[in-house]
C-alpha positions as CSV (number, residue, x, y, z in Angstrom):
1,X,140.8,60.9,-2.7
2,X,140.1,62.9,0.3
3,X,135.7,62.1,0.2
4,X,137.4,58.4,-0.1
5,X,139.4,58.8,3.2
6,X,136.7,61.1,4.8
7,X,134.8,57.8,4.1
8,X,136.7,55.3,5.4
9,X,137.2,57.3,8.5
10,X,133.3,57.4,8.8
11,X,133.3,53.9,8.7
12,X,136.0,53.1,11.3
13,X,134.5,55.4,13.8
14,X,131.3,53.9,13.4
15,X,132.8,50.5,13.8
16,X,134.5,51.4,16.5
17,X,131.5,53.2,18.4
18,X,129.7,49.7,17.6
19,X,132.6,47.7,19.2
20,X,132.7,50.0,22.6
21,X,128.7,49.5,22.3
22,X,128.9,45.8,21.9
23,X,131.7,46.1,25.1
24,X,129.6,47.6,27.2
25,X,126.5,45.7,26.5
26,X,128.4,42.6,27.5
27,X,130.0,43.8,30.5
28,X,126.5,44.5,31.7
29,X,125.4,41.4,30.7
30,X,128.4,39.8,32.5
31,X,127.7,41.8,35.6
32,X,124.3,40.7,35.5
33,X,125.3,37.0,35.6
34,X,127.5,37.9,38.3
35,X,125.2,39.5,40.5
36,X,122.3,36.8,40.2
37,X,125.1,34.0,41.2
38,X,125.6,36.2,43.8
39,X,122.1,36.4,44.7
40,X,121.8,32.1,44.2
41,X,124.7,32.0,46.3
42,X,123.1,34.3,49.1
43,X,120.1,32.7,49.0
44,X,120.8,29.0,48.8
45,X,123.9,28.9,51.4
46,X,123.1,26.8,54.4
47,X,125.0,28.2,57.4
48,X,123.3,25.7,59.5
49,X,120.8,22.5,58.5
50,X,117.2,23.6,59.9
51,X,115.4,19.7,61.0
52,X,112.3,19.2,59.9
53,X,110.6,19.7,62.9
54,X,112.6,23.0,63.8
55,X,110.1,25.1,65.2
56,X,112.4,28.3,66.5
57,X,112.3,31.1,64.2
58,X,115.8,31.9,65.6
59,X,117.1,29.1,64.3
60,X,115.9,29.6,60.9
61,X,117.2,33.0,61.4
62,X,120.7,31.3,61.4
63,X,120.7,31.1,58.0
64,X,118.8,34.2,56.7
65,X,119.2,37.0,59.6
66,X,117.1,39.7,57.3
67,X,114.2,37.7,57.2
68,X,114.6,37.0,60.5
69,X,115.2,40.5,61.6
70,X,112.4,42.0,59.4
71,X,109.7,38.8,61.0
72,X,110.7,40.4,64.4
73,X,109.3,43.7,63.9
74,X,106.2,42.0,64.1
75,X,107.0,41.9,67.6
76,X,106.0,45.8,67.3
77,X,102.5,47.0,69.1
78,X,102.9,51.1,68.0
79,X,101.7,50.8,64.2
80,X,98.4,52.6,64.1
81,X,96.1,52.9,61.0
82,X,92.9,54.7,61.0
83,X,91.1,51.0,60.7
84,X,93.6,48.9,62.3
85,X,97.0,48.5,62.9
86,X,98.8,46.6,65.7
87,X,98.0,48.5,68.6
88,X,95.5,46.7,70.9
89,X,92.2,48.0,71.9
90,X,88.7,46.8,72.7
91,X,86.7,46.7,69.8
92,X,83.4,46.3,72.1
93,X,83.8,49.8,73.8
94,X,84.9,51.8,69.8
95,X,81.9,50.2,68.8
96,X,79.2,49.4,71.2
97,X,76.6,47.7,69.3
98,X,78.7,45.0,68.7
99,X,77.8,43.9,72.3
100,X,74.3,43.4,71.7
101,X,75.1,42.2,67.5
102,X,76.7,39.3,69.6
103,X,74.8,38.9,72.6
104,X,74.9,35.6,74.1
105,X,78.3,34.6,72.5
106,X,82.0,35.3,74.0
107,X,82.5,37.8,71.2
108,X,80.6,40.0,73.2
109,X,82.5,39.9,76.2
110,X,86.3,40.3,74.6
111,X,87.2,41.4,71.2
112,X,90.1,43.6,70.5
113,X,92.1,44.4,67.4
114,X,94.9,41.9,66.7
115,X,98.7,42.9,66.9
116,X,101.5,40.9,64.7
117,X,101.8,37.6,64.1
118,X,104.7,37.3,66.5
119,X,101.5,37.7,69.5
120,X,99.1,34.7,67.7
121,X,99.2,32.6,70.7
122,X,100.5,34.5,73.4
123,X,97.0,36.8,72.4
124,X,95.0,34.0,72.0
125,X,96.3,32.7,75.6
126,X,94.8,35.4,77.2
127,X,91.9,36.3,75.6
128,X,88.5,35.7,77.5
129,X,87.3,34.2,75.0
130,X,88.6,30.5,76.0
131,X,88.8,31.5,79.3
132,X,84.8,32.0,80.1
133,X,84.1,29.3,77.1
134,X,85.9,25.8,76.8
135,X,86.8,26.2,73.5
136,X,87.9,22.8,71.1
137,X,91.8,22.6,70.1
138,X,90.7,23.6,66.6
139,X,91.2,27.0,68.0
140,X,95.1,26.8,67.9
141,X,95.1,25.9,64.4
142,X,96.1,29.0,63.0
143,X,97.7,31.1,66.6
144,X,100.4,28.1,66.9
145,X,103.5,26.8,64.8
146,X,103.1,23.6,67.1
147,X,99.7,22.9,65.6
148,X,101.1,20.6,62.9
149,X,102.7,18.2,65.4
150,X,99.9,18.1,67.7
151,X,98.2,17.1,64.6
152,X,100.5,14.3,64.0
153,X,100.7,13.4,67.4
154,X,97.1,13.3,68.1
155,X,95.2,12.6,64.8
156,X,93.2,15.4,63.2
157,X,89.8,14.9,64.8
158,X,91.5,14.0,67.8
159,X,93.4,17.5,68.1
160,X,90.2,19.3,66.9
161,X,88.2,18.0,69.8
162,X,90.3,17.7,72.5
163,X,89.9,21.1,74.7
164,X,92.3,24.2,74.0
165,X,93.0,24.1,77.5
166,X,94.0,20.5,77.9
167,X,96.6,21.6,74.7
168,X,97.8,25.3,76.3
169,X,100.9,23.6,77.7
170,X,102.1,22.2,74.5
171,X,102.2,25.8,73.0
172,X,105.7,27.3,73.1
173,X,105.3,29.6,69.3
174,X,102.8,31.8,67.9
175,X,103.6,32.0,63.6
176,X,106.7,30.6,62.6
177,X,109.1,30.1,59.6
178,X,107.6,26.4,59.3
179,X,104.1,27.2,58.6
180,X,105.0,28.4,55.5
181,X,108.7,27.2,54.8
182,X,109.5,23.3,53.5
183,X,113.0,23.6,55.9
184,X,114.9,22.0,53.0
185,X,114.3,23.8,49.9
186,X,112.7,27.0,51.6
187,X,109.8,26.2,49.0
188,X,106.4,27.4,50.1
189,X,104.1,24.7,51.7
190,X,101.0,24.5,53.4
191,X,101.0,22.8,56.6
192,X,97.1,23.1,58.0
193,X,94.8,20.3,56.8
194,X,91.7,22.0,56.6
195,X,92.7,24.7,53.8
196,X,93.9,21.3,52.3
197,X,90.8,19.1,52.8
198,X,88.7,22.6,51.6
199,X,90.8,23.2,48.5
200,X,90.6,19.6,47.4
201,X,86.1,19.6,47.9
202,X,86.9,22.4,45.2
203,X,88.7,20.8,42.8
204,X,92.3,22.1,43.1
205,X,95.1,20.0,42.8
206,X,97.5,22.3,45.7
207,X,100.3,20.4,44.3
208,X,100.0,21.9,40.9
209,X,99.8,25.9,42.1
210,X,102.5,28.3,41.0
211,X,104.7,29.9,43.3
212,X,103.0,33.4,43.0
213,X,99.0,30.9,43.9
214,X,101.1,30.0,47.0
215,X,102.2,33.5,47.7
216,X,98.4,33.6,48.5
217,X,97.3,30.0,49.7
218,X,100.0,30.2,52.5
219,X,97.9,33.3,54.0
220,X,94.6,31.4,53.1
221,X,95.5,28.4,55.3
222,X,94.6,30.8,58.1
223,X,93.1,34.1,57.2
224,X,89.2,32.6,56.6
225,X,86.2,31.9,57.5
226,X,85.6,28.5,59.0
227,X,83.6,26.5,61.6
228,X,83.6,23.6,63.6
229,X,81.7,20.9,62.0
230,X,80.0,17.9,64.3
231,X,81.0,16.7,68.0
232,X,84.5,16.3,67.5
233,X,84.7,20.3,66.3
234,X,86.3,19.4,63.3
235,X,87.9,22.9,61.6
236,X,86.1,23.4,57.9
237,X,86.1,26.0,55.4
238,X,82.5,25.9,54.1
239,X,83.5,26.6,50.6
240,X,81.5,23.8,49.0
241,X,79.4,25.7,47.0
242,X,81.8,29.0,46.4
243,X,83.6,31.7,48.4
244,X,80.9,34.6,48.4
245,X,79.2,35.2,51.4
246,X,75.7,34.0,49.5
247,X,77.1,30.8,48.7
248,X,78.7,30.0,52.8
249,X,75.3,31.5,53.7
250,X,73.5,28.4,51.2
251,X,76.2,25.8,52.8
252,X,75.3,26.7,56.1
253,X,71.2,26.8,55.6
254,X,71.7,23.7,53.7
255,X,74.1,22.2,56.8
256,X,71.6,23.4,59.5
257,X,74.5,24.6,61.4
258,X,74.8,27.8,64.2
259,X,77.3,28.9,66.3
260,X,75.1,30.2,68.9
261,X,71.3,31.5,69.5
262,X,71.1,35.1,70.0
263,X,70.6,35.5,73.7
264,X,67.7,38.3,72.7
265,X,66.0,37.4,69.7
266,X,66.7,33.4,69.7
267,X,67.5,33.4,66.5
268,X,69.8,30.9,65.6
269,X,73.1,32.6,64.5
270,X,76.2,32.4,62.9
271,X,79.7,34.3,64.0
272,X,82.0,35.1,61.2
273,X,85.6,34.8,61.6
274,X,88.1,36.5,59.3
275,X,87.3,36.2,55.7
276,X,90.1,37.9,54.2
277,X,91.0,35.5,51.4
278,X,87.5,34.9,50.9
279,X,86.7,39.0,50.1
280,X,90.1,39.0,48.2
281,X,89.0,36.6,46.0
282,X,86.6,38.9,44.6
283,X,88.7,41.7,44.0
284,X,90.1,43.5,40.8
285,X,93.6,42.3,42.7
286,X,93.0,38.6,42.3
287,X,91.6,38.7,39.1
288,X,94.5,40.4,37.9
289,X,97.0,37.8,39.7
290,X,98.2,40.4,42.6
291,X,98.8,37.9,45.8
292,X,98.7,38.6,49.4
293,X,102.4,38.8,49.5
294,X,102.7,41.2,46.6
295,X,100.7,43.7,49.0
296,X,101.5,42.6,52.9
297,X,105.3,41.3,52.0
298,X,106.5,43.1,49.0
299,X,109.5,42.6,47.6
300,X,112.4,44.9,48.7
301,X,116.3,44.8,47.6
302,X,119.0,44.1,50.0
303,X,122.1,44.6,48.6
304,X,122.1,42.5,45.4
305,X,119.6,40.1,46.8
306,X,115.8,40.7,46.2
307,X,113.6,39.5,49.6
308,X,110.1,39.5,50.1
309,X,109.7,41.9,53.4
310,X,108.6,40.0,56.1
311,X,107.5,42.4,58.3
312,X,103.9,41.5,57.7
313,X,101.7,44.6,58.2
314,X,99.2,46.6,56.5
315,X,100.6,48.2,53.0
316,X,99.0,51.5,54.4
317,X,102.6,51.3,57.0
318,X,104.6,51.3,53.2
319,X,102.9,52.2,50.6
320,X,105.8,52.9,48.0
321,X,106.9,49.2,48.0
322,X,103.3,47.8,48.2
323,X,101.7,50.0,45.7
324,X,103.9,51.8,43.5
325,X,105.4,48.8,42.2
326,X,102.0,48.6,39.9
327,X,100.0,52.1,40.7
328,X,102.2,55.1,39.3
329,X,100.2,57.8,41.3
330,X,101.9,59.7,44.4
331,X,101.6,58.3,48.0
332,X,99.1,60.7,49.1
333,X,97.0,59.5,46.2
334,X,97.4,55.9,47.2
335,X,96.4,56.7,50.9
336,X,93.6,58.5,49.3
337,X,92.1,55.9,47.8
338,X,92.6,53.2,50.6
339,X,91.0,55.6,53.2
340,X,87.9,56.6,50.9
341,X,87.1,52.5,50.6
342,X,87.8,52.4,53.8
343,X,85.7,55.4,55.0
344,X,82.8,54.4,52.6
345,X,82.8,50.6,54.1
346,X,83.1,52.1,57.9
347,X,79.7,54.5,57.1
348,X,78.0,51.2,55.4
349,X,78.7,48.9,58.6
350,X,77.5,51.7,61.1
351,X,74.3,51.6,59.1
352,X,73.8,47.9,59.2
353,X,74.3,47.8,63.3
354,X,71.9,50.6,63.1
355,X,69.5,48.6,61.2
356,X,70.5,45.3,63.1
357,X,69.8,46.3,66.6
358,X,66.0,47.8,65.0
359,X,65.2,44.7,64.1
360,X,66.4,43.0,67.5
361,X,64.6,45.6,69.2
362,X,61.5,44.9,67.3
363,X,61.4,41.1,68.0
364,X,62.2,41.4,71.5
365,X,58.9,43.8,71.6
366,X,57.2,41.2,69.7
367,X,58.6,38.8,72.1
368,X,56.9,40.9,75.1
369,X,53.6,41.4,73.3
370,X,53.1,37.2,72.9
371,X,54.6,36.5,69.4
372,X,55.7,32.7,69.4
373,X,59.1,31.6,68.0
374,X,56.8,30.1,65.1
375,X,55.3,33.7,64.7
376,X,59.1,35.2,64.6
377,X,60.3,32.7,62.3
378,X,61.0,34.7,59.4
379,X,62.2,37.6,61.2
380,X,64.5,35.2,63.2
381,X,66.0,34.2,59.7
382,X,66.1,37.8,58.5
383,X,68.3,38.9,61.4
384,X,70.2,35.6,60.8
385,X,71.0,36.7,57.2
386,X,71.7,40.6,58.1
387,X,74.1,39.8,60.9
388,X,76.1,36.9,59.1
389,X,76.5,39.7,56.2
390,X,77.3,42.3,58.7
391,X,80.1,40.3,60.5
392,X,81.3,39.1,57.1
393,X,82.9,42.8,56.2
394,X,83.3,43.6,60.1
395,X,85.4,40.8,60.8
396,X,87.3,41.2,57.3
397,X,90.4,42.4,58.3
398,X,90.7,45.5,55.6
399,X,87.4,47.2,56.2
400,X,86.3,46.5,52.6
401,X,89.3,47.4,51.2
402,X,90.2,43.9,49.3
403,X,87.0,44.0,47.8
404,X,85.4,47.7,48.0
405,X,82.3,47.1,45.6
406,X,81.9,43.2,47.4
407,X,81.9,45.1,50.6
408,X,79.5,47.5,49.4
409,X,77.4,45.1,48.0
410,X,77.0,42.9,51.1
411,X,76.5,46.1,52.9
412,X,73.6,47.0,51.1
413,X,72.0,43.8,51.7
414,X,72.5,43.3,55.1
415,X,70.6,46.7,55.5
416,X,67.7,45.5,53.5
417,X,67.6,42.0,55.5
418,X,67.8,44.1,58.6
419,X,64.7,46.2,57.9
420,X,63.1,42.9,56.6
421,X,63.5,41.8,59.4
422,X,62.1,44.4,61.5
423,X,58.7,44.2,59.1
424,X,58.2,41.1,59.6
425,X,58.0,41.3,63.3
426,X,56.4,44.0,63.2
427,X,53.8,42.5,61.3
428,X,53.1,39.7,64.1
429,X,53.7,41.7,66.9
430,X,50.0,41.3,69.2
431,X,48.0,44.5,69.3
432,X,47.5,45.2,72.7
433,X,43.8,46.4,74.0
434,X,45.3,49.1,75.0
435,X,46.7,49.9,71.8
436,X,42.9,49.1,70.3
């Protein structure tokens, strides 16, 4: 009788330790529910309707105030990173051979490191660079939320040929909510044509990417390499043939196009812009589906809502919330890694100027000895190839660090094109009689 009781007691207990289980499982589940309606609530409320054309990020800021807040500190010039950062400086006078690299073109005269997004136009205003050159409207594409209505406005070749000056005074914002926000849904969007017209040449139907594609393609509207194609300066991503720097260097060859001709060599040259998407897209990060966001904007909790930071800077400024989310190593072995890619890529792009300004230095001589532009023309195309290479990981904005072994690999090339280059002119420099 007892063992009998003894096992009936076993039982209720265990019953009863299930029920308080099953009670507790579905308070947390109930809690759960709770907190994400909270969270829907939070982040679907509309204090204020934003218009379609609302351009103030103020206003947008009406209705989520930590996004608003967070966007501001872009505002900030003090964050310093070994390779970058936001505080200003001249480029040209940290590294010298980029004078020469450009010489000829208004790079050479003004080129500093960027601050926040907060500064796109008000930078771009004042750089030299469309004050000493009359450069097209294409320009404020990506340095002005008010690009999309002068679009509308004017026409797309229209806007891309008319003169950034004859535009300046229609420029009130640099980056705003709406280049990336539909003002309804809050829905990611792309508002610049040309990231549209170069996706489509590619095949990609824009209207059938997932959110966490357009976590990326709302960066790629802007961060790129591009040119302006034909007398009306029409803005174009040469991605035709692929997004590695050998297949842009095959659409330009095949295009005929230059920016400029060297002002020493008069060879006929090419200036990168700021492939950043373009590197990325080579990475072990893409092919494993990590977005720009997931790095630059990474997700943060505020209160029981989940935000994506927008306080857009580089993940070296916050490396627990742009790293650790995927990498379980310490933040001193994060940093360590990011500044040996880094160091590695900074060592391979002082080699290539090396190399570069040999090879200018030898043409010029061959120049002075009586070698013809027919004489020079491989060379000329040699220090064509290395410099477009070089400026394609110089003006990358992460010193090789969204594609280390891409970076590398360009590197390496550029160096061999470089000293290519030098040979050949070398080899039809004039011997002198005085040399005999």
């Amino acid at each position: 009788m007892q063992k009998l009781f003894s096992r009936q007691n076993l039982i209720y207990l265990l019953v009863f330790l299930a029920a308080i289980l099953l009670t507790v499982a579905v308070a947390a589940l109930l809690s759960n529910i709770t907190q994400r309606k909270a969270e829907a609530v939070l982040t679907s409320y509309v204090i204020e309707p934003i218009d379609e054309d609302e351009l103030d990020p103020a206003v947008w800021g009406q209705n989520f105030p930590y996004h608003y807040e967070r966007f501001l500190l872009t505002e900030r010039s003090d964050t310093e990173t070994p390779y970058g950062g936001s505080v200003p400086y001249s480029k040209l006078e940290r590294y010298p051979a980029m004078v020469r690299l450009w010489a000829g073109y208004s790079f050479s005269k003004d080129h500093n490191e960027e601050r926040g997004h907060y500064w796109a136009q008000i930078d771009q205003e004042n750089t030299l660079r469309v004050k000493i050159v009359d450069q097209p409207g294409a320009c404020i594409n990506c340095h002005s939320a008010n690009a999309p209505r002068l679009i509308e406005e004017l026409g797309w070749e229209e806007f891309n040929k008319t003169p950034y000056n004859d535009l300046v005074e229609e420029l009130h914002y640099g980056s705003s909510c709406a280049d990336c926000h539909d003002p309804d849904t809050m829905a990611l969007r792309i508002t610049r044509p040309a990231f549209i017209n170069a996706m489509e040449l590619r095949g990609i139907d824009l209207s059938q990417a997932s959110r966490q594609e357009m976590r990326t393609y709302v960066c790629a509207q802007c961060h790129v390499e591009y040119y302006f194609e034909g007398d009306n300066k029409v803005l174009t991503f040469p991605w035709e043939l692929g997004l590695n720097i050998d297949d842009i260097s095959e659409y330009y060859q095949s295009y005929g196009f230059q920016d400029w001709t060297h002002a020493e060599t008069g060879a006929p040259m090419i200036k990168i812009q700021h492939p950043e998407f373009e590197m990325w897209s080579s990475s072990l990060h893409a092919a494993n589906g990590v977005s720009c966001a997931d790095c630059h904007m990474p997700y943060e909790r505020v209160g029981a809502v989940k935000v994506s930071d927008h306080w857009l800077r580089s993940p070296l400024t916050n490396l627990a919330a742009s790293c650790q989310t995927c990498h379980n190593v310490s933040v001193e072995e994060l940093e360590r890694r990011v500044l040996n890619a880094q160091d590695t890529t900074a060592e391979l792009l002082r080699a290539t100027e090396e190399a570069i300004i040999d090879a200018i230095d030898t043409i010029v001589a061959a120049r002075e000895a009586g070698a013809t532009d027919e004489d020079l023309a491989e060379a000329l195309n040699f220090h064509r190839e290395a410099s477009l290479r070089w400026d394609f990981v110089s003006s990358e904005n992460s010193t090789g660090f969204h594609s280390p072994q891409e970076a590398a690999r360009i590197l390496a090339h550029a160096i061999d094109l470089a000293r290519q280059a030098e040979l050949a002119a070398l080899a039809v420099t004039p011997v002198t009689q005085a040399e005999n």
